[in-house]
C-alpha positions, 0 to 999 in steps of 0.5 A, a space after each residue: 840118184 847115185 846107185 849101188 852095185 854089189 858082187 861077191 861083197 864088192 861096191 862097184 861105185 861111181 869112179 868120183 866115189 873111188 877117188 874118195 874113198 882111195 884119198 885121191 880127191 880133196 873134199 870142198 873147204 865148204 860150209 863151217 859150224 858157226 855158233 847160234 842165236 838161241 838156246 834151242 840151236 847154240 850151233 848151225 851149219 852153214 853153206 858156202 853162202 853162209 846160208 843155215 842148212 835147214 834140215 841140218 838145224 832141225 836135226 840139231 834142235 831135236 836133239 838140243 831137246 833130247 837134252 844134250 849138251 852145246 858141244 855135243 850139239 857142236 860136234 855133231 854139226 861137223 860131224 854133218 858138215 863133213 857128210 855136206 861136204 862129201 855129197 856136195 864133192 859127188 853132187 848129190 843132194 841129202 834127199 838122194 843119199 845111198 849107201 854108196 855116200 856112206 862108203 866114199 864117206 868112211 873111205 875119205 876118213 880112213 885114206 885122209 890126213 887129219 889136219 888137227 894130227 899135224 905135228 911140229 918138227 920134232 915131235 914124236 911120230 904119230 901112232 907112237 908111244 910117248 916114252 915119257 908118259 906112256 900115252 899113244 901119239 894120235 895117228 896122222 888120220 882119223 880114228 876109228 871112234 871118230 869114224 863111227 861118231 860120225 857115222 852115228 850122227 849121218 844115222 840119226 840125221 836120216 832117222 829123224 828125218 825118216 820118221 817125218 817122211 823126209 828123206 830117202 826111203 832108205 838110211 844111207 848108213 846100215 843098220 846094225 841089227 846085230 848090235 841092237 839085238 845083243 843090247 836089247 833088254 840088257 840087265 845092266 849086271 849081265 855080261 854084254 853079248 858079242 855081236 857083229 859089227 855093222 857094215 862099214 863100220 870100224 873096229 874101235 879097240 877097248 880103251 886100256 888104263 894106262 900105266 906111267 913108266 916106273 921112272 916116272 911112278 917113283 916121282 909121285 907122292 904120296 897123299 
């Protein structure tokens, strides 16, 4: 079991977990998201063998019957196979997981190159304004909101496990008590409470509406 060590708010972790989360190492092309063959798991999560990993499935079928969507279900399975991939770059199994995971984890997506972010020769810079529609160019890594996406569903995969005694002890991913005392019994007319932000969890800046150049505003007609 891989441990954790804190001083004075510092991770002293394993040095393949700095190497992570410094973006000096590659995380294993390992796994894919492939579709199912039922209703109840429209995706799966397979290893390198193509074999279904199991605790991954049931994981996805709760929440198939928790109603939500396909691509929902879709996208929590890459969100999954990436932390796979992450505990098979330390070798560590899924039972064994710490916080010291989570953290070469989150390290990994602020340090890596997103692949999807790749742009044509050319194009506008990333993390630029298109001056043409006013909308932010993507930034070259990964976003915030995409971090802590999957970091909700590394937290709900130990959660639901945990409550069948499967698991460590402890889920790998903080809780953020915080967040959920502020929302506790929250009219839906009362002014949302500011709370701290859990543990390795990034800041997601407030989606702002976005206004089109003047250039542009006057093009528009008029109905």
């Amino acid at each position: 079991m891989t441990l954790v060590h804190e001083h004075a708010g510092v991770h002293e972790a394993p040095s393949i977990h700095r190497d992570l989360i410094d973006g000096r190492v590659r995380l294993p092309r390992m796994g894919a998201v492939v579709e199912g063959e039922t209703p109840s798991l429209p995706w799966r999560v397979v290893d390198a063998a193509g074999r279904e990993i199991e605790p991954v499935s049931s994981y996805l079928r709760d929440r198939m019957l928790g109603d939500v969507s396909p691509l929902t279900c879709r996208s929590y399975g890459f969100d999954l196979l990436r932390w796979y991939r992450v505990l098979w770059a330390l070798d560590v199994g899924w039972e064994q997981a710490t916080e010291a995971e989570t953290a070469a984890l989150v390290g990994w997506l602020r340090s890596a190159r997103n692949p999807q972010r790749q742009r044509r020769a050319g194009g506008h810079r990333a993390g630029t304004v298109n001056p043409k529609t006013g909308k932010p160019t993507l930034r070259a890594g990964y976003a915030p909101a995409t971090i802590a996406h999957n970091l909700s569903a590394v937290h709900g995969f130990y959660a639901f496990h945990l409550h069948f005694g499967r698991g460590p002890v402890v889920n790998p991913v903080p809780e953020n008590r915080a967040r959920r005392a502020a929302l506790a019994h929250l009219s839906p007319i009362e002014a949302r409470a500011a709370y701290r932000r859990g543990r390795l969890r990034p800041k997601v800046p407030s989606r702002q509406p976005r206004a089109l150049p003047d250039r542009r505003g006057t093009n528009c007609s008029h109905r």
